[in-house]
matplotlib code that plots the C-alpha trace (Angstrom):
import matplotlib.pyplot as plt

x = [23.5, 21.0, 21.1, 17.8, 18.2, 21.4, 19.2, 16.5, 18.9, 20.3, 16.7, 16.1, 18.9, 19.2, 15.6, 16.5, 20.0, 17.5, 15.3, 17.5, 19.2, 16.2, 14.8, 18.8, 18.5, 14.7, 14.0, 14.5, 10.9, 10.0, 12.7, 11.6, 8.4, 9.0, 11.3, 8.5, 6.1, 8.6, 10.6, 8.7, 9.2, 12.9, 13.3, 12.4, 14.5, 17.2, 16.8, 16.1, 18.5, 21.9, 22.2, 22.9, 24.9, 27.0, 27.5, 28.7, 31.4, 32.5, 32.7, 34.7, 37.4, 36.1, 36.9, 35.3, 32.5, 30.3, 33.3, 34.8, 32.2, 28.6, 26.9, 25.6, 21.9, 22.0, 23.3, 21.1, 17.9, 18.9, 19.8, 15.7, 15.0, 16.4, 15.7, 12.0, 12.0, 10.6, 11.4, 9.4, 6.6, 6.1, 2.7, 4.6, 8.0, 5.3, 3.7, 6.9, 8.0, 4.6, 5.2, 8.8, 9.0, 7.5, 10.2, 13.3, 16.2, 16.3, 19.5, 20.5, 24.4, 23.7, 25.8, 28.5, 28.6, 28.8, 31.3, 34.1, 33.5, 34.1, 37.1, 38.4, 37.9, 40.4, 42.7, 42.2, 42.8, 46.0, 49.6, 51.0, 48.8, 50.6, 49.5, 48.4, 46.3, 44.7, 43.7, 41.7, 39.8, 39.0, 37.7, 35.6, 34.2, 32.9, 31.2, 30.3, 28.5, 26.9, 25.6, 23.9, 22.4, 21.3, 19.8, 17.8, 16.8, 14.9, 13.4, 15.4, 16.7, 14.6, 14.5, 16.5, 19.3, 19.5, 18.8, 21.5, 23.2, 23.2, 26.8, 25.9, 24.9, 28.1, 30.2, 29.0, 29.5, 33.4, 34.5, 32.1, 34.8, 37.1, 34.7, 33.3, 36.4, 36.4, 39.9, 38.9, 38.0, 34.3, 31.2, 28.3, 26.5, 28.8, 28.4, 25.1, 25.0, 27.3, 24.6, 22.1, 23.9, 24.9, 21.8, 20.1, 17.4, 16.5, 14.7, 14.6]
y = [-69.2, -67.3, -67.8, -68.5, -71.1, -72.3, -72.7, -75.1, -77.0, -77.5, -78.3, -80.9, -82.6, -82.8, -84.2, -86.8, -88.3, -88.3, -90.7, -92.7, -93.4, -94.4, -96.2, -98.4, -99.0, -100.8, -104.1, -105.8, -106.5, -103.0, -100.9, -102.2, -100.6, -97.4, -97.1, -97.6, -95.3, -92.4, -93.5, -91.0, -88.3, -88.9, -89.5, -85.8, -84.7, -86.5, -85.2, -81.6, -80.9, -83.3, -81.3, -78.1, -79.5, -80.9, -77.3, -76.3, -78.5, -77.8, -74.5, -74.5, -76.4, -80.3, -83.3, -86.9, -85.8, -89.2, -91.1, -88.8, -86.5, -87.9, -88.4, -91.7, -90.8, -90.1, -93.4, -95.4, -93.2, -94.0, -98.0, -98.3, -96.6, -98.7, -101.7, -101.0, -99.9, -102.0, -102.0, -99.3, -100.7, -99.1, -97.6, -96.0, -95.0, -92.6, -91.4, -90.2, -88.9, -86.6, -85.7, -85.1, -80.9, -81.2, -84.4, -83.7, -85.9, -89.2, -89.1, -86.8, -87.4, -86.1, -82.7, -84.7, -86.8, -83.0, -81.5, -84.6, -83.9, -80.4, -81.5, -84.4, -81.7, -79.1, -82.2, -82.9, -79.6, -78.6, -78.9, -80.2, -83.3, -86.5, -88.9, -91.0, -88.4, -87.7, -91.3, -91.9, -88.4, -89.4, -92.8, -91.2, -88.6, -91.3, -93.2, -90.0, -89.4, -92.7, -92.4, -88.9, -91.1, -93.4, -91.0, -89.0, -92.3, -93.1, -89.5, -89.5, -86.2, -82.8, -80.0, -77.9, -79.8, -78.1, -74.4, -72.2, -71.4, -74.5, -76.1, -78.9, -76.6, -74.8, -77.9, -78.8, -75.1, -74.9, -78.2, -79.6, -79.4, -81.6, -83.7, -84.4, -85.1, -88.4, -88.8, -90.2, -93.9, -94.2, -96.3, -96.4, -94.9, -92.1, -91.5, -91.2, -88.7, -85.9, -86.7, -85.8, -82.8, -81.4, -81.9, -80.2, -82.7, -81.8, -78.7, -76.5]
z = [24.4, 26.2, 30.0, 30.5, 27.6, 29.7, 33.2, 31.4, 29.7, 33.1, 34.4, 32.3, 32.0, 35.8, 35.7, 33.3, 34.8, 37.7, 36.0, 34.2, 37.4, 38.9, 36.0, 36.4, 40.1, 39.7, 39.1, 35.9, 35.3, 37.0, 35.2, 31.6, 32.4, 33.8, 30.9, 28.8, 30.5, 30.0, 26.8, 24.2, 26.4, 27.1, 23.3, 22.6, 25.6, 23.6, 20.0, 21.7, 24.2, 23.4, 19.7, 22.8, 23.6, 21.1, 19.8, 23.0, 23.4, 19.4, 20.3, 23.1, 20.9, 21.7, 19.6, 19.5, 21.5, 21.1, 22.4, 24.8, 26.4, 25.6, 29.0, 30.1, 30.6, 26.9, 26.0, 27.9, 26.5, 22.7, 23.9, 25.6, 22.5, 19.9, 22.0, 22.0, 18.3, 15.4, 11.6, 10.4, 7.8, 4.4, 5.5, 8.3, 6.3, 3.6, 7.1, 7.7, 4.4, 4.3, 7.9, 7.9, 7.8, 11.3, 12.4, 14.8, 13.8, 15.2, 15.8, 18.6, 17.6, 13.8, 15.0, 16.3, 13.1, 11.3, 13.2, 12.9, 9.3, 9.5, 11.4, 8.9, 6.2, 7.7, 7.8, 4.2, 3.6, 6.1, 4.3, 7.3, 7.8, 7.5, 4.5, 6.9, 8.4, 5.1, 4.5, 8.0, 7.1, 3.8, 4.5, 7.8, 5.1, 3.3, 5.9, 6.8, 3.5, 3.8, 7.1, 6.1, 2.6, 5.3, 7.4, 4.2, 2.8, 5.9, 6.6, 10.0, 9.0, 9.9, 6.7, 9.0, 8.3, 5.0, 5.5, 4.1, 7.2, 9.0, 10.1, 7.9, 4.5, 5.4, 6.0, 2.2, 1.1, 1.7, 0.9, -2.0, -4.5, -2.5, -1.3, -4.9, -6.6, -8.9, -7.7, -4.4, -3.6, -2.4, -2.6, -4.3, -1.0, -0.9, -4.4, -4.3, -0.9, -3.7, -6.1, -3.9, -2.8, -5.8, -7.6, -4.6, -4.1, -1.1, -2.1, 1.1]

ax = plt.figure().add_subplot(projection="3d")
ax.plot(x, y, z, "-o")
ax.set_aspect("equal")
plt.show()
């Protein structure tokens, strides 16, 4: 990553921890509403900066980075989000659907979400993995493929997603034929995520 790229990164994250802090240490009443004032902002901060750094810490060999390693001024940012958020209405659902080439993902964990499948896939894949190994990485490959169906469904999901070279084209690239086996037990959900996929609906 470019070092210039690094030092802004750096810039705003240290700006937003900064906020979030104070936004924690306010009261109750007076927190909600500095939250508010700031909460669109932060929310593209989010989506912007924490996919960074998710590829930074896959890189450098990291597992389980929403449990293990996903800072805390990101969780609260997604929490004031979702607690402020309302059911999107059909009117705005086919704004988003005609505005959605222009959309960053919502969620600013999707990486994470790619990268333990990438992960549960070389398990699948490994001769040495356990049975019991295999099973747990199946079924999270299928919630996997659900949560993605979820995410498309909703037009949460930027085009990007799907360019040829992305990490989560490429995921679908070197383990479709596994992943698509009728063999395997899945859901309806998941089964309609390989459709998807293998029909190339998404047209990028």
């Amino acid at each position: 990553m470019d070092v210039k790229i690094q030092w802004q990164m750096a810039d705003l994250t240290t700006y937003w921890e900064d906020m979030v802090a104070e936004a924690e240490r306010k009261p109750q009443k007076e927190g909600a509403s500095f939250r508010t004032g700031r909460l669109q902002a932060g929310t593209t901060y989010r989506r912007m900066v924490e996919p960074l750094d998710i590829a930074v810490f896959y890189k450098d060999g990291g597992r389980d980075y929403i449990n293990s390693k996903r800072s805390q001024h990101y969780k609260l940012l997604e929490q004031w989000y979702e607690e402020a958020a309302k059911p999107p209405t059909r009117e705005e659902l086919d704004s988003k659907k005609q505005k959605v080439s222009v959309l960053l993902t919502e969620d600013s964990c999707f990486w994470a979400h790619v990268e333990e499948a990438i992960l549960s896939c070389k398990s699948l894949t490994n001769a040495n993995s356990t049975p019991e190994l295999r099973e747990s990485s199946w079924n999270n490959l299928v919630k996997f493929g659900e949560y993605v169906m979820e995410q498309i469904e909703n037009y949460a999901v930027s085009p990007e997603i799907f360019l040829k070279d992305s990490c989560f084209m490429t995921w679908w690239g070197e383990y479709k034929v596994y992943i698509a086996s009728p063999s395997n037990p899945c859901s309806l959900r998941f089964i309609q995520f390989i459709d998807f996929m293998k029909t190339g609906r998404y047209g990028v």
